[in-house]
C-alpha positions as CSV (number, residue, x, y, z in Angstrom):
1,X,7.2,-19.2,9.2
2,X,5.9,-15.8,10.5
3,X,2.9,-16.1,13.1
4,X,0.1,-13.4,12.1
5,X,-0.2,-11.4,15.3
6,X,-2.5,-8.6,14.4
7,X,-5.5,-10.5,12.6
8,X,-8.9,-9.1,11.3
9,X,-11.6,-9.6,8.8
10,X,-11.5,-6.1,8.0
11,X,-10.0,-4.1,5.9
12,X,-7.1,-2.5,7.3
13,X,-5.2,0.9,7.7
14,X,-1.5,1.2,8.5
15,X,-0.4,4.8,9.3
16,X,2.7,5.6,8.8
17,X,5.4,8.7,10.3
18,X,5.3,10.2,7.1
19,X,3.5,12.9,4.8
20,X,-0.1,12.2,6.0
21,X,-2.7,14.5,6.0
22,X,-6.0,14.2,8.2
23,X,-8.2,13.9,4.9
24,X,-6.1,10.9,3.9
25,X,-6.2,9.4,7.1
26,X,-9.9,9.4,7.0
27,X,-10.3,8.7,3.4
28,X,-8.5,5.1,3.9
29,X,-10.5,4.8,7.1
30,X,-13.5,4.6,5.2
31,X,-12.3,2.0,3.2
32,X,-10.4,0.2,5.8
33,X,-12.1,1.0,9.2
34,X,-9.2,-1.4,11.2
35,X,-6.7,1.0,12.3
36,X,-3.0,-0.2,13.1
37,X,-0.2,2.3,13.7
38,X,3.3,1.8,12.5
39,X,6.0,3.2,15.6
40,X,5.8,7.4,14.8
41,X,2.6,6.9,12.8
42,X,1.2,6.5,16.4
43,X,1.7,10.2,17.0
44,X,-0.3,11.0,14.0
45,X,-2.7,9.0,14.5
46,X,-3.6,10.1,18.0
47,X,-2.9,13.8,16.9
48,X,-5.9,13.1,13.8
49,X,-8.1,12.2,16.6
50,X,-7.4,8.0,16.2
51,X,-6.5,5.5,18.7
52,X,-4.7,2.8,16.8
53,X,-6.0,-0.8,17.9
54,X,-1.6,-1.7,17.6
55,X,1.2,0.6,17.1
56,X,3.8,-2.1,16.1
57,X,7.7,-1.9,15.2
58,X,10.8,-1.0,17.2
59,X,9.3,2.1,19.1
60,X,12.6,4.3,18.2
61,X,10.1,7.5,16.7
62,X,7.0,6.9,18.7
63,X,7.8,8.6,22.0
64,X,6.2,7.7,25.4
65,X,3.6,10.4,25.6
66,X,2.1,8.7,22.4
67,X,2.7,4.8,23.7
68,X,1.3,5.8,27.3
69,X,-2.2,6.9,25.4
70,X,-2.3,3.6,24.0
71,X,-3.1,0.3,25.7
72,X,0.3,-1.8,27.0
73,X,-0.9,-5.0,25.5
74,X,-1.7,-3.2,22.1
75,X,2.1,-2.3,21.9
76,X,3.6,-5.4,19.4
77,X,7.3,-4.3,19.9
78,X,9.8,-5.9,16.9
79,X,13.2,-4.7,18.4
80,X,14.9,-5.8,15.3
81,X,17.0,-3.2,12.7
82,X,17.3,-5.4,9.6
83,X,14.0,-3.7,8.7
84,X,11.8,-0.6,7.9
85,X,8.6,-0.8,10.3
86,X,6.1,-1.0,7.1
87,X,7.9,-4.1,6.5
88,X,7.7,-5.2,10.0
89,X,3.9,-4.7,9.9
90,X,3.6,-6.8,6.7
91,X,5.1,-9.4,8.3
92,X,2.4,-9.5,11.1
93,X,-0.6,-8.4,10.0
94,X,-3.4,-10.8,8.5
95,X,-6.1,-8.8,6.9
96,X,-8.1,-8.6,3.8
97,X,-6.7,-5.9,2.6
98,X,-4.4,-2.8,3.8
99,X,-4.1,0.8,2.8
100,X,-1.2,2.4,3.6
101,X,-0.3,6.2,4.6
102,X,2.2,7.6,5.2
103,X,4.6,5.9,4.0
104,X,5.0,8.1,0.3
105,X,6.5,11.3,0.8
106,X,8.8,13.1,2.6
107,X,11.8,10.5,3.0
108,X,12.4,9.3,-1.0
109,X,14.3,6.6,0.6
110,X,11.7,5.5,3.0
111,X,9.2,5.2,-0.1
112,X,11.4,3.4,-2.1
113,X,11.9,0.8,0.6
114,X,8.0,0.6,0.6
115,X,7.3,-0.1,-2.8
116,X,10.3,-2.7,-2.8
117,X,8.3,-3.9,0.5
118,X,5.2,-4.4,-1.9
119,X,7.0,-6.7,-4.5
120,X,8.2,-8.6,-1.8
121,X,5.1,-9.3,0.2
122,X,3.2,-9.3,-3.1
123,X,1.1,-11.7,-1.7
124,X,-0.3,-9.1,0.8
125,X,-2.9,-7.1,-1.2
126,X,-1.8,-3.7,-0.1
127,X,-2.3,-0.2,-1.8
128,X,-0.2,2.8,-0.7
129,X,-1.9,6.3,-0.7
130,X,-0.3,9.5,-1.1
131,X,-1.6,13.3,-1.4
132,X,-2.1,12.8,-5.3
133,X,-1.6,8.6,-6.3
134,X,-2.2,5.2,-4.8
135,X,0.1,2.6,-5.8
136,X,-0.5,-1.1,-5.2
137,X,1.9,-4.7,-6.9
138,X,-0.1,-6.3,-9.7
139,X,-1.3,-9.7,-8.8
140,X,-1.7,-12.2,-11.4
141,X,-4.6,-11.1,-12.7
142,X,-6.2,-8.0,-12.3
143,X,-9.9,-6.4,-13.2
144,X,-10.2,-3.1,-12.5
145,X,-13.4,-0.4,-13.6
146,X,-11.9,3.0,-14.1
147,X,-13.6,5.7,-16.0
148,X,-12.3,6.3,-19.5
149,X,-9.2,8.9,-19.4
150,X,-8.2,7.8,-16.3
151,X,-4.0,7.7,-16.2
152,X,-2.8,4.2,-15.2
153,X,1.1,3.9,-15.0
154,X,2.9,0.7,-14.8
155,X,6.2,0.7,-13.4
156,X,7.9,-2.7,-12.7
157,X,10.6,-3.1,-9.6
158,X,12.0,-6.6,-11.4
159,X,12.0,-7.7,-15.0
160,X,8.2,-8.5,-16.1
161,X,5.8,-8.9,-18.9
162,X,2.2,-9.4,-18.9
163,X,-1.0,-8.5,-20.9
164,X,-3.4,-5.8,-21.0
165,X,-7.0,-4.9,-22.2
166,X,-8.7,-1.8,-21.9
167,X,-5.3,0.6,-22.4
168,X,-4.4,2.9,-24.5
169,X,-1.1,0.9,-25.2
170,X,-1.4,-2.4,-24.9
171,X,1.7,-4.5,-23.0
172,X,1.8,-7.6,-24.6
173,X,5.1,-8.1,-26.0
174,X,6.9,-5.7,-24.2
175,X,9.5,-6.5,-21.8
176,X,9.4,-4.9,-18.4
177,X,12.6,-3.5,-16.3
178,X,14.0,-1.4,-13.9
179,X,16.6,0.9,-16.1
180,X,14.4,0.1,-19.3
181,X,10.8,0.3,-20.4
182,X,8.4,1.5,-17.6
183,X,4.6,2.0,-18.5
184,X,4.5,5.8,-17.3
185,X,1.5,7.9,-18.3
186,X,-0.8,4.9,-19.8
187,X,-4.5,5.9,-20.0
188,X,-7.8,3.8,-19.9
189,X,-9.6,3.5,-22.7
190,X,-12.4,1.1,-21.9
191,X,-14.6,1.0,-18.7
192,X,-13.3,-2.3,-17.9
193,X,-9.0,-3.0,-17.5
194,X,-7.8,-6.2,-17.5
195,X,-4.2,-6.8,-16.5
196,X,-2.7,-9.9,-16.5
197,X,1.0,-10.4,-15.3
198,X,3.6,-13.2,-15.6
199,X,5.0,-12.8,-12.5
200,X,5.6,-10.5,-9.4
201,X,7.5,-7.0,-10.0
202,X,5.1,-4.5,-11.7
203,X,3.5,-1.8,-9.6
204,X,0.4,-0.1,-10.8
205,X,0.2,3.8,-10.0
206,X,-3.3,5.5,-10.7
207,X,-5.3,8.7,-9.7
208,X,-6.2,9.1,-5.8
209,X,-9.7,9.5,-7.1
210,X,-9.4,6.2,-8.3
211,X,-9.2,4.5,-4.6
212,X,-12.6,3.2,-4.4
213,X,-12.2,1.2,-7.8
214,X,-8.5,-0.4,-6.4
215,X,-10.5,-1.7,-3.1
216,X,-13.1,-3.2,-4.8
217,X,-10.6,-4.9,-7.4
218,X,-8.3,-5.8,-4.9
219,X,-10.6,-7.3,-2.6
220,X,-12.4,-9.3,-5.1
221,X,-11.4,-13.2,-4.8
């Protein structure tokens, strides 16, 4: 059983080496005001103008300049390889909720480990931003307010099926799957979505506008 080293009743933000801009640092700041650094995401961080509280993985990107400017016992070194560091972070952090950038971008193969990594610590409500989207794994059930129009795609990462209301096109019925149907360019048609999924797999993708809607739904209990 993994111990929960990094632990706050805050939202948190995990920053990433990747495709990160300083708008999008701050926007998930706002939401998530706890900021923990992911080995290189310290050097953006710190370059933005933010001090992580941790910098956490195996410390092969972060450089010494970066880990010198950060407190010694705030460095949670994980010297393993089996792993990305956004996985290494899931595995010890214990937080409401955490946004995530970047991690999309830049390396595809970095950001398709990450959304595997959110199907398989889909118990961790996490969303990922990026310069356009924020992606987040479907709970069980989900209530989300979005305005009307809004594009909500589904993609799942495992076979899945579930129920919807408030889309355009419904899902009930349909049979979820990597390599066949994906729910690409749904829309919202009421002001109220419900999803409700039979198991873990299925990402939801949706408007960066639409961040402030995903924290409240994903932080509701």
């Amino acid at each position: 059983m993994t111990t929960r080293i990094v632990q706050t009743s805050e939202n948190l933000t995990l920053v990433g080496a990747g495709d990160v801009s300083k708008e999008v640092l701050t926007l998930a700041l706002t939401y998530a005001p706890y900021l923990v650094a992911a080995d290189g995401g310290a050097k953006l961080a710190l370059n933005y103008g933010n001090t992580p509280n941790y910098v956490i993985g195996d410390f092969d990107s972060v450089g010494g300049d970066a880990l010198a400017r950060i407190p010694e016992h705030r460095h949670l070194l994980v010297s393993e390889q089996d792993s990305t560091d956004f996985e290494k972070c899931l595995r010890i952090i214990d937080a409401p909720l955490i946004l995530g950038v970047g991690f999309l971008g830049r390396r595809l193969d970095h950001q398709l480990a990450a959304l595997s990594e959110l199907v398989h610590y889909a118990s961790i409500r996490c969303a990922l931003i990026g310069a356009h989207d924020v992606v987040f794994h479907l709970p069980e059930t989900l209530e989300l307010s979005l305005t009307p129009g809004t594009r909500l795609s589904l993609f799942p990462m495992q076979p899945v099926t579930g129920r919807s209301e408030g889309l355009e096109w419904p899902i009930e019925g349909l049979e979820f799957a990597p390599g066949g149907r994906v729910g690409t360019s749904n829309r919202v048609v009421a002001p109220r979505v419900r999803l409700m999924m039979d198991g873990p797999g299925m990402l939801a993708i949706v408007p960066r506008a639409a961040l402030p809607d995903v924290v409240v739904a994903l932080t509701r209990r």
